[in-house]
N, C-alpha and C positions, 0 to 999 in steps of 0.2 A: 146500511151497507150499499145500496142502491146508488147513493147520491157522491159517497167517497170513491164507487167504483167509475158513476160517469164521469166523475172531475179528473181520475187518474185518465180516462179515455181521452178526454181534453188535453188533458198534457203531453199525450202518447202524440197526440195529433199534433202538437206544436212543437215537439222536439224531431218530430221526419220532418216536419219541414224546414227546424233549422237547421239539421244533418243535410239536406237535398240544397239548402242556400250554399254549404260552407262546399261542399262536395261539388257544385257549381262552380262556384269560385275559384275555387282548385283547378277544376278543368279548364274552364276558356284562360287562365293563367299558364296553365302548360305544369304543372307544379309535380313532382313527384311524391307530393304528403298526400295525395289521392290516393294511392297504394294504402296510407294508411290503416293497422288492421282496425282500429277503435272503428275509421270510417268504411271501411269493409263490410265488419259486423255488426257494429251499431245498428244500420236501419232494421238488415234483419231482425233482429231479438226485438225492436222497436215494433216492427209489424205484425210480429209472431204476439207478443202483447195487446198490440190495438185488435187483434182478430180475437184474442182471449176475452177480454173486456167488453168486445161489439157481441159475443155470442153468450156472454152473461147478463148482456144489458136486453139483449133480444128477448132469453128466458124470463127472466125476471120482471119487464117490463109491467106496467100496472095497466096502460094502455092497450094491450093486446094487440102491438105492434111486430107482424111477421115477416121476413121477408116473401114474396112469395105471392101472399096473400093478402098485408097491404100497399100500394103502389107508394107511399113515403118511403115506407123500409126499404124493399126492394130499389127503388131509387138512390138511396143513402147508399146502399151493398154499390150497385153500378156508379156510381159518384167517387167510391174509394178504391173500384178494381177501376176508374180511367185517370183518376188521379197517380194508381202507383203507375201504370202504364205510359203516363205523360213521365214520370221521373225517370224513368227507365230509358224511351226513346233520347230526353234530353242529356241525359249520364253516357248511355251506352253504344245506343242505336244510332244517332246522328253524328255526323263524323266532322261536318264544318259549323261554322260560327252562327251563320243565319238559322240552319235547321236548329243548331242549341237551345237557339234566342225564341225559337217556336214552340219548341219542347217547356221550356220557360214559361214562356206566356199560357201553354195548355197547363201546364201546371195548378200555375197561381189562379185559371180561372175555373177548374175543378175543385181543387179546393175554395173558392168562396162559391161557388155554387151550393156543393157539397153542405158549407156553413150554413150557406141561406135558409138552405132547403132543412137544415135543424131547427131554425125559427119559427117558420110557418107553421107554426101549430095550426092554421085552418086546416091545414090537409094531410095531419098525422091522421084522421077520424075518418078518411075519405077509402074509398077500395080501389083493389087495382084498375080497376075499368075510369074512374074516376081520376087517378093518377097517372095514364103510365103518360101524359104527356108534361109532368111537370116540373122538369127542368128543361122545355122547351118555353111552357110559361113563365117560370123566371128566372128563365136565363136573354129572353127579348127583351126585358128593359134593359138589361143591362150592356147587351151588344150593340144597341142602339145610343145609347151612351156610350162606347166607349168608340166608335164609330160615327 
């Protein structure tokens, strides 16, 4: 049950973001299918799911992975409340093209963070004290690359 529920969380996770690409798209087009209700309430129910799923995966875990308590979880929790906040500024909150295109880019690099930082099984095992700087740590290669 464990493994059918994280792959559903995977897919939760990939279909916000293709609702937040297509809802995008719509916006810097000027489009009035942004009203739409599917795209209205899709991400909700979408979110309301991925929070179902992250807090069954939390309990469940074999790891003994908390938030709270180890600095991976807790990081992961902060990684998806800056990732919807990046959705939001760039949907809602910013009103011209450049802030959009920022909102954007925060996005897209919350979420690969976000991803990275599911990888790193070095430092699922590590505690808060240990973690709380670690998407400062790998989030540096990557801004240096892309800069």
């Amino acid at each position: 049950m464990y493994m059918i529920v994280k792959h559903a969380h995977l897919t939760i996770i990939a279909i916000t973001f293709l609702f937040f690409m297509i809802n995008f798209v719509l916006t810097m087009k000027g489009s009035d299918k942004v009203n739409h209700k599917l795209l209205k309430v899709g991400p909700h129910v979408l979110y309301t799911l991925f929070i179902c799923t992250f807090i069954y995966l939390v309990v469940v875990n074999p790891l003994n992975l908390y938030p709270f308590v180890n600095g991976w979880a807790s990081s992961k929790l902060g990684g998806f409340v800056l990732y919807v906040l990046s959705i939001t500024f760039a949907l809602k909150w910013a009103k011209s093209t450049p802030w959009r295109i920022v909102g954007l880019i925060s996005t897209i690099f919350w979420l690969a963070m976000t991803a990275r930082l599911g990888f790193a099984d070095h430092l699922k095992s590590k505690g808060i004290e240990e973690g709380a700087n670690i998407f400062y740590n790998l989030g540096k290669p990557m801004l240096t690359a892309i800069c």
